[in-house]
C-alpha positions as CSV (number, residue, x, y, z in Angstrom):
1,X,71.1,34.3,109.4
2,X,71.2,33.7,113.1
3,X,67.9,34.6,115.0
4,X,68.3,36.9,117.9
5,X,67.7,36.5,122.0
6,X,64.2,36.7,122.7
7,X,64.5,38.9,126.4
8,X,61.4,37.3,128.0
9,X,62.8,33.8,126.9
10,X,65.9,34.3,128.3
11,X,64.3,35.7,131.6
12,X,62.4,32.3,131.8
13,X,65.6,30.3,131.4
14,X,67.1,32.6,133.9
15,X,63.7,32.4,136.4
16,X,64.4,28.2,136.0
17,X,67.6,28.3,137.0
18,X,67.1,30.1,140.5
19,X,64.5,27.3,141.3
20,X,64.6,24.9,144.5
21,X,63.7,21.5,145.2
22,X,63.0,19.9,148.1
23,X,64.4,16.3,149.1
24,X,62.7,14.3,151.4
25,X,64.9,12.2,153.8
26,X,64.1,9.1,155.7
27,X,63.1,11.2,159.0
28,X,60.9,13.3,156.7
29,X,63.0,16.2,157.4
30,X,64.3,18.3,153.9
31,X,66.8,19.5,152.2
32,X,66.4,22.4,149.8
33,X,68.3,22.7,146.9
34,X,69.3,24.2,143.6
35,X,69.5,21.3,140.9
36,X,71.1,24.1,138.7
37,X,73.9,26.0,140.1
38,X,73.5,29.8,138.9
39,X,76.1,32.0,137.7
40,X,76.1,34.3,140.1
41,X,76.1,31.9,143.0
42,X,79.5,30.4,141.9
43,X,80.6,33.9,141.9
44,X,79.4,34.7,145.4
45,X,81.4,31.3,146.6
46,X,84.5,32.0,145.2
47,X,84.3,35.7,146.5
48,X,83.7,34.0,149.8
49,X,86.2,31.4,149.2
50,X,88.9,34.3,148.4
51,X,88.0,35.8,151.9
52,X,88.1,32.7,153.7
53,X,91.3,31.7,152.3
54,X,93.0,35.0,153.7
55,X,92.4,34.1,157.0
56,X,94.3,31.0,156.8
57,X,97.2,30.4,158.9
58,X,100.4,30.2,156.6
59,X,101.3,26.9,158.3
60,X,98.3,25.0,157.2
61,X,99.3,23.3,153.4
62,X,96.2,23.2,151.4
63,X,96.4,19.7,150.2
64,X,94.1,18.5,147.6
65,X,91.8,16.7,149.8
66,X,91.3,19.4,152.0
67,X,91.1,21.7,148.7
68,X,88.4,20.1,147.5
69,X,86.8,19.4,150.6
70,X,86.4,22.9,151.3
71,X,85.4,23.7,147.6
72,X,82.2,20.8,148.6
73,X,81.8,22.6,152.1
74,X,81.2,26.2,149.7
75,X,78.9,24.3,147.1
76,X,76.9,22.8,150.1
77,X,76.7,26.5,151.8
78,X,75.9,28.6,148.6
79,X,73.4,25.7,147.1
80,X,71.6,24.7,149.6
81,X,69.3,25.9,152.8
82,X,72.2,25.4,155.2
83,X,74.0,28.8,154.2
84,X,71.7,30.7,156.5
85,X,73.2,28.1,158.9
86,X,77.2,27.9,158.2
87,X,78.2,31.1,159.5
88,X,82.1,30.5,159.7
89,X,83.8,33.1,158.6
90,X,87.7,32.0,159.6
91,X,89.6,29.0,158.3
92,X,89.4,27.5,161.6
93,X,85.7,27.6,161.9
94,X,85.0,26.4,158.6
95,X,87.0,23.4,159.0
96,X,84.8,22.9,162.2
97,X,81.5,23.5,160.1
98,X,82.7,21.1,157.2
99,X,83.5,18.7,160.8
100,X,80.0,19.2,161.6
101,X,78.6,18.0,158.4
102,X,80.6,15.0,158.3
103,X,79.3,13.7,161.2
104,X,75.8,14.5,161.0
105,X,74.0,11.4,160.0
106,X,71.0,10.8,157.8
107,X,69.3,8.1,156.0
108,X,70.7,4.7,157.2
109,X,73.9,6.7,158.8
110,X,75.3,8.4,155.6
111,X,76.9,11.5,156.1
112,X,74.9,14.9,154.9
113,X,78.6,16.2,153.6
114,X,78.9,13.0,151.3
115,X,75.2,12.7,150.9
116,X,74.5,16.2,149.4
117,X,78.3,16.1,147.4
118,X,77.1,12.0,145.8
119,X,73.9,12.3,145.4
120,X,71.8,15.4,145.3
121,X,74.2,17.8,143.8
122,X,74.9,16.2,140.0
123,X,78.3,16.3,139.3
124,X,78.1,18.6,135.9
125,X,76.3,21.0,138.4
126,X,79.6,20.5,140.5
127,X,82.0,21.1,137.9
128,X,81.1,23.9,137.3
129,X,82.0,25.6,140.7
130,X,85.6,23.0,140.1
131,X,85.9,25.2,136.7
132,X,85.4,28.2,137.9
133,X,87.6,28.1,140.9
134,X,90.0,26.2,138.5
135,X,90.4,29.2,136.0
136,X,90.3,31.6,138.4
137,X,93.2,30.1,140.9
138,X,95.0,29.7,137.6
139,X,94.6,33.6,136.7
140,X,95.6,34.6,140.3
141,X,98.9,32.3,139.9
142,X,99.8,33.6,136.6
143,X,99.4,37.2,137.7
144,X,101.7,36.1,140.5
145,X,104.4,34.8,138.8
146,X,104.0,37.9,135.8
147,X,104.6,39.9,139.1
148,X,107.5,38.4,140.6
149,X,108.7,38.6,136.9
150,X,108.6,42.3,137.2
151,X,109.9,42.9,141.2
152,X,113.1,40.7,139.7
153,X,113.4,42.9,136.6
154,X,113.0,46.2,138.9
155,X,115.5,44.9,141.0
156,X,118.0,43.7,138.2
157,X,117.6,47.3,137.2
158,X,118.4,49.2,140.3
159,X,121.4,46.9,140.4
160,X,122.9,48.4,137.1
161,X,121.4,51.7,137.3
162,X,122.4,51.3,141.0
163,X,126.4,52.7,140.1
164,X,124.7,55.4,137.8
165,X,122.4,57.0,140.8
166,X,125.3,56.6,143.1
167,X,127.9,58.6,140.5
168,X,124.9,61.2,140.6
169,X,124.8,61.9,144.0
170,X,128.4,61.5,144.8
171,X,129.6,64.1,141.8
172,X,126.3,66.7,143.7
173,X,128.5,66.5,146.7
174,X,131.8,67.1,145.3
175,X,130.6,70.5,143.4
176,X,132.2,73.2,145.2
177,X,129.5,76.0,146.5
178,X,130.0,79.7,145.5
């Protein structure tokens, strides 16, 4: 027989994963952190991700390095201190924010970007948000295509129906009025 939840259990597990860490750099400055990435912070990226991404020029191809690079600027923002800090809110300014944590150095010249993305953040922590975003781009695209499915078979229809609407009309005309 399988034992049920235990509600205060499950509120500690919950209470551990909302916890920060601190990491010490070279300069003795920090960076806080989540080691585990909650739920409901992936969420609130890819919400913020979805907005972002609609203010995207229709120019700009969204290659897979700049994919991913912006998925790492997100995971950056929403997991560590700096989202009271990254305030971009159009593609153009986040590209300059992800710019900005490029070049900013620490420890022996390493950049902060590459720094938090190698070696604070564990990569099953990562995944995660690449999951996420993964099924959920994947939804969006199938609904897509499901609805050009349907504008085509609308369409197809108005084209045959198209004589039968016309007839209609035509034959209203043509009936003499008394």
């Amino acid at each position: 027989m399988a034992k049920s939840t235990d509600l205060k259990l499950t509120k500690k597990k919950i209470k551990e994963v909302y916890e920060t860490e601190k990491y010490e750099l070279d300069d003795g400055s920090t960076i806080t952190f989540y080691p585990l990435f909650p739920h409901t912070k992936i969420y609130e990226l890819y919400e913020e991700l979805q907005k972002l991404l609609s203010t995207k020029d229709k120019d700009i191809e969204m290659s897979e390095k700049l994919t991913f690079s912006i998925l790492n600027f997100f995971t950056i923002k929403h997991f560590t201190h700096f989202k009271s800090q990254l305030k971009g809110t159009t593609f153009n300014e986040v590209l300059d924010e992800i710019n900005a944590l490029v070049d900013l150095r620490i420890n022996d010249g390493e950049s902060v970007f590459e720094f938090i993305i190698n070696e604070l953040f564990s990569q099953s922590e990562i995944n995660k948000v690449y999951q996420y975003a993964a099924k959920h781009i994947a939804q969006f695209e199938y609904f897509e295509k499901i609805q050009d499915m349907v504008q085509e078979h609308v369409y197809k229809l108005d084209l045959k129906n198209g004589d039968l609407i016309e007839s209609a009309f035509n034959k209203k005309k043509q009936i003499p009025m008394m």
